[in-house]
N, C-alpha and C positions, 0 to 999 in steps of 0.2 A: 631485519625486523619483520619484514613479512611472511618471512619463513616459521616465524615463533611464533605470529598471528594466528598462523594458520594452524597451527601444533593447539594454540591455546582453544581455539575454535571448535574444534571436534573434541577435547577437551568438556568444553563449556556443553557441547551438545550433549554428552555422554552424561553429565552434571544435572540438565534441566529434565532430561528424557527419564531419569533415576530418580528422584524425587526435589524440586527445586523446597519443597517444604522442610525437609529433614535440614539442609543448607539455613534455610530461613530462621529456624528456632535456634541453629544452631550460634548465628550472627545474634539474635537478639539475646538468649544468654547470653554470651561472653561479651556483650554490652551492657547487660545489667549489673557485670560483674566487676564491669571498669568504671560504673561508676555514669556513662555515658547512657546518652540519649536512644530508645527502643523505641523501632513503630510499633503503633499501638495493632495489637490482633485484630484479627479479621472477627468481627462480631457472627455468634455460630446462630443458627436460626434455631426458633424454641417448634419444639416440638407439637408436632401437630398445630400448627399455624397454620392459618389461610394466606393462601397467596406466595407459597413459597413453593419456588418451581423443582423439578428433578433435578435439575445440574446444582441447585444452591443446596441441596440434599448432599450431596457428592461428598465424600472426605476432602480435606482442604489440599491435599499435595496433588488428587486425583485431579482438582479444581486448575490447581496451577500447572499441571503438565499438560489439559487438554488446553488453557490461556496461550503456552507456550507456542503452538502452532495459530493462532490468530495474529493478523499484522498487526500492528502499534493503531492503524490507523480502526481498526476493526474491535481491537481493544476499547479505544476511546470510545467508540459508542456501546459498548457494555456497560461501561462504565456512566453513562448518563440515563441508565433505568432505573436505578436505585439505588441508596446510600449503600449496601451490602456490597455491588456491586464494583462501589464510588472507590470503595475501601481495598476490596480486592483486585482491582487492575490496577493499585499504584504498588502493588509490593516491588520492591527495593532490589530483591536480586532478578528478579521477573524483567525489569528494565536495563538492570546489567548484564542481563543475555541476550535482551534485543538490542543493544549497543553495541556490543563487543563481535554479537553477530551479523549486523547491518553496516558495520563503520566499510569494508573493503569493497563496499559495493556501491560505495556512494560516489558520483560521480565529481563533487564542489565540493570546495570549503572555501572558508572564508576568517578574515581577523577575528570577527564576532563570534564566531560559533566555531573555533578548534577546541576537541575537548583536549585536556592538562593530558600532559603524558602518562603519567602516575596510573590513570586506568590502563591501561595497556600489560605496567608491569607487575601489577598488583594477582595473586591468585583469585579463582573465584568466590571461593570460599574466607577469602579473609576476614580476621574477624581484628585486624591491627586498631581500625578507628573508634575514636573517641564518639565519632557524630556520623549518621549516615551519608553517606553521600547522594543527594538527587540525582540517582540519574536517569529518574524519566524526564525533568527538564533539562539538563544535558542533552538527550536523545531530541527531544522536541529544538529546542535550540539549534542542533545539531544538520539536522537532516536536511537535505535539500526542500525537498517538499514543505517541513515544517519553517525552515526560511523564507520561502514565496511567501508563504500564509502570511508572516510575519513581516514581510519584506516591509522598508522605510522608516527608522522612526524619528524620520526628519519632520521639522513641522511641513504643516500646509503648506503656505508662504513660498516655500521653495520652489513646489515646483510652480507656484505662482509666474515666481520670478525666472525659473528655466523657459517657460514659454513665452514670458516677452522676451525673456533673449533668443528665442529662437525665431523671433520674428526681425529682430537686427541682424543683417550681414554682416559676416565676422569670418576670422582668419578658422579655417579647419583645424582643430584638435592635433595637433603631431605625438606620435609615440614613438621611441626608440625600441625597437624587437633586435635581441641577442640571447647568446645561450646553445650548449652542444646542442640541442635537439635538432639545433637547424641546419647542421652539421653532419651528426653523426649516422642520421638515420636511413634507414633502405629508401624510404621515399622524400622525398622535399617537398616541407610544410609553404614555404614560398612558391615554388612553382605550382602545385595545387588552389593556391590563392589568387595566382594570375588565371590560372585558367581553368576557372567554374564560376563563370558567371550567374550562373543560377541558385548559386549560394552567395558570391561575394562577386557583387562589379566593377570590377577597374577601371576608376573614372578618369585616373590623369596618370601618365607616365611622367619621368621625371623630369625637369624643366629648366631646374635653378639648380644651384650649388650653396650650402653652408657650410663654408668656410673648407671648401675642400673634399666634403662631404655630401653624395650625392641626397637630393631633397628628398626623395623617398618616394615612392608611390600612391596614389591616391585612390581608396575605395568607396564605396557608397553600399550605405546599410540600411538596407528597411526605406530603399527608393528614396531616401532625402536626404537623412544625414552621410553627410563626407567626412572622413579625415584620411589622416596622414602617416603611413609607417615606415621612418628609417631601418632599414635590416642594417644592423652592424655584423658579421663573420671578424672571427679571429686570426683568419689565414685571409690566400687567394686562395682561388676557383683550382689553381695550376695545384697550389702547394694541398689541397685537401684532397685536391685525387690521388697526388703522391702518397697522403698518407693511410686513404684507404687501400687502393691497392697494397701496402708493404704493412698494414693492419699495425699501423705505427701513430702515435700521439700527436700533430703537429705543434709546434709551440705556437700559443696565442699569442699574438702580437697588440691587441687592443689595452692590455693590462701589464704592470711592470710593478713588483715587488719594491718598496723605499727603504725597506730596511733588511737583514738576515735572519730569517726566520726559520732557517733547514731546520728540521727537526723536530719544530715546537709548531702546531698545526693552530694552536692554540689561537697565538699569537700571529697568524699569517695575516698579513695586511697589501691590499694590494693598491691602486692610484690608476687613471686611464689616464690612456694617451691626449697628449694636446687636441686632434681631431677629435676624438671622440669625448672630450671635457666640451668641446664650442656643442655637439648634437647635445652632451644631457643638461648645457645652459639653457635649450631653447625648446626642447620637447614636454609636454601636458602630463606628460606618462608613460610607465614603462611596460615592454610585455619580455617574460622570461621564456625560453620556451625550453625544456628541462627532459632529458632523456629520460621516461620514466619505463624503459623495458631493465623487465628483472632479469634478464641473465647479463646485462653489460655489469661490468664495473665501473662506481662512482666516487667520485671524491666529492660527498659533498659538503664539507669544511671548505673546500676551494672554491667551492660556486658560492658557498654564503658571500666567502671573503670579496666575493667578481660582483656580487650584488651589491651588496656594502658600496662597493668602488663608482657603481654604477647611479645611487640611487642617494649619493653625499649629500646632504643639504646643503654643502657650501657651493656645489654645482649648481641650484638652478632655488626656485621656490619650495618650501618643506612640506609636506604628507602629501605629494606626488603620487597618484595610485601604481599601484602593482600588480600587473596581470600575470600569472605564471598559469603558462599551459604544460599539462603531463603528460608530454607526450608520447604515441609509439608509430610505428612504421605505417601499420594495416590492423586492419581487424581480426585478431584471432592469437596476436601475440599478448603473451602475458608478462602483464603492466602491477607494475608497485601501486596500491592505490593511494588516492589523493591527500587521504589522511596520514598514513605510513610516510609518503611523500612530503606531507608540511612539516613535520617533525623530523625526519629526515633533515630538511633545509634551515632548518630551525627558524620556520617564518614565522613566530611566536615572539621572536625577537626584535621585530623592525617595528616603527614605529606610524609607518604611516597605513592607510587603508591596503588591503592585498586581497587575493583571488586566486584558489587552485583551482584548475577547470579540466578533467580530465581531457585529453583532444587526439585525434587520429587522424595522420598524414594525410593519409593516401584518400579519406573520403571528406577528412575536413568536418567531421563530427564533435559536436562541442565545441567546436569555433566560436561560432557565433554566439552563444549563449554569454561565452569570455568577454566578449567583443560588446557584449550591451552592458557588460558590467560595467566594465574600461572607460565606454559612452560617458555612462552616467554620472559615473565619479568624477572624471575630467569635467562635467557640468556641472557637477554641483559646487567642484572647488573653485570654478570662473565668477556661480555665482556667488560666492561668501565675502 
C-alpha cells in the first residue's frame, strides 16, 4: 500500500502542477450530468473593479496551481480576506491533493479522525460520485495539528472531575505492552525506556507478581503522574536470540488458535494464555507496539486477530483504550506511515478508543506524545 501511495503521489503532483482547474470542470460536468450535486464556481471578478488585487486577476487554473504550493494552514488565512477568496481555497480537488499528499507524513492517527480507505483507492480525477466528498474537512479532521486545535470534545465537567481525582490517592494506571516491534527490531523499545531518564523515569522496578506475571515496571510522566507497564514477549529472551540469529520466526507462545483455521485468514481467531487472560483482567489499557519498518514482511490479518485476542471485552472492562506505536529501529529507516499502518491493521474495526503514534527505538521519539494520550483516556474512563 505504500508503495502505490507513493506511485499515486507523484501522480497527484504531476495532476495539480498541470492544471488542477482543467480536473475541476472536468468533475463538475460529469456531476451535472449524473444528476449530482456541483460546487458552485468560483465568482470571476467584474472588470475594472476596485479593489481587486493581481493574483484575483490571474486565470482560475493559474489561481489554483500557485494555491497548490501554499500550506493548508496558509491557505486558511487566504481564505478569511474575502468572500472571492472564501470560495476559492475550499475547491474540492485542491484539498484532495493536500490530503493525499500530507497523509504519509503525518506522524498520529487516531479512532476520530482515520480517513475511509476509499480515498486512497479512488483516481484523482474521478468523476464516479454522486455528491462531493469534503475533503478539506477530512484534512482539517485529519491532521495532527488540526486535532490539537480541536482536541476534547468532552464536556467541562470532566476534566472537573479528573482533577479531584487527582487529588485522591489511587492505584497507578497499568497497561499491558506487547506486539513484534518489541521483538523484532535492531534496537529495544524497552530497554531505551529503562534507561533515559530524561525522557521517561523509572520510578519502581518490579515488586509483586500477578498471578505469575511479573507486575511490571513503573514510570513517572511529566514529574507526577505514575503508572504501570506489563511487557508481555511471545518467546523467552533465549528462544528470540535463537531466532534472530537463524533469521527464523519464533512461535508465540502468549496466543493459541481454538479452532482450524489454515487457510482461511479470514476467519483466524486466536484466545491468550491463562497468564496472560489474569494481566488483560486487571490492566487500564493497552499499548501495541507494531513493526512499522517497510522492508520487513507482515502479516497483519494475524496481528489484528492477537489484538482481538488481547483487547476481548469478556477479559476485563469494555472500550479499554489502545495505544499502537509504529514503530522502527533508528532514525533514517523507512517506515510505513501511520495512516497506511491503521488500515493496514484495520484499526477502523475495533470498537473502543485507539491511537497510532508514529515512535523510534533507538531515540524514543513519539513516545511520549503516545504516552499522554494512553494517560488521558485511562482517565477519563476511571472517571465515567
Amino acid at each position: 500500500m505504500a508503495a502505490a501511495a507513493e506511485q499515486r503521489g507523484a501522480g497527484l503532483e504531476a495532476a495539480v502542477r498541470g492544471g488542477l482547474r482543467v480536473l475541476r470542470e472536468r468533475w463538475m460536468r460529469g456531476t451535472r450530468e449524473r444528476g449530482g450535486t456541483a460546487p458552485a464556481p468560483l465568482p470571476a471578478p467584474p472588470d475594472g473593479a476596485e479593489g481587486v488585487s493581481v493574483l484575483q486577476r490571474l486565470p482560475i487554473d493559474v489561481q489554483l496551481n500557485i494555491m497548490s504550493f501554499l500550506s493548508p494552514q496558509d491557505l486558511c488565512r487566504l481564505g478569511s480576506t474575502s468572500c472571492y477568496w472564501r470560495a476559492a481555497v475550499q475547491d474540492p480537488l485542491l484539498w484532495r491533493y493536500f490530503l493525499l499528499r500530507d497523509l504519509p507524513s503525518w506522524i498520529s492517527i487516531d479512532w476520530k479522525s482515520l480517513p475511509d480507505e476509499e480515498i486512497f483507492n479512488k483516481a484523482f480525477s474521478d468523476v464516479s460520485d454522486n455528491a462531493l466528498y469534503d475533503h478539506m474537512a477530512v484534512y482539517r479532521r485529519s491532521c495532527p495539528r488540526g486535532r490539537r486545535s480541536l482536541k476534547s470534545s468532552r464536556p467541562r465537567y470532566g476534566t472537573v472531575t479528573s482533577f479531584l481525582q487527582s487529588l485522591v490517592t489511587q492505584a497507578e494506571p497499568r497497561f499491558a505492552m506487547f506486539g513484534p516491534g518489541l521483538e523484532e527490531l535492531d534496537n529495544s523499545l524497552v530497554q531505551k525506556m529503562m534507561t533515559c531518564p530524561e525522557i521517561l523515569l523509572v520510578a519502581g522496578l518490579p515488586h509483586r507478581q500477578i498471578h505469575g506475571i511479573g507486575s511490571g515496571v513503573s514510570f513517572q510522566f511529566n514529574s507526577n503522574q505514575k503508572f504501570n507497564i506489563v511487557t508481555l514477549y511471545s518467546t523467552t529472551s533465549v528462544e528470540r536470540r535463537r531466532a534472530r540469529k537463524e533469521q527464523a520466526v519464533a512461535v508465540n507462545k502468549m496466543f493459541y488458535q481454538e479452532n482450524s483455521t489454515v487457510g482461511n485468514p479470514q476467519a483466524m481467531h486466536y484466545s491468550v494464555i491463562a497468564q496472560v487472560r489474569k494481566v488483560c483482567e486487571v490492566v487500564d489499557g493497552f499499548i501495541y507496539v507494531a513493526n512499522a519498518e517497510a522492508h520487513r514482511e507482515h502479516d497483519r490479518q494475524e496481528e489484528l486477530a492477537r489484538i482481538l485476542a488481547m483487547i476481548d471485552p469478556a477479559l476485563g472492562p469494555p472500550n479499554r483504550p489502545l495505544l499502537v506505536l509504529s514503530c522502527v529501529s533508528h532514525v533514517g529507516v523507512k517506515r510505513i506511515p501511520c495512516v497506511y499502518m491503521a488500515h493496514q491493521l484495520q484499526l477502523n474495526l475495533l470498537h473502543q478508543p485507539w491511537m497510532m503514534q508514529d515512535t523510534v527505538a533507538a531515540t524514543l521519539d513519539g513516545l511520549l506524545n503516545g504516552i499522554e494520550w494512553l494517560l488521558e483516556e485511562a482517565n477519563y474512563k476511571s472517571a465515567q
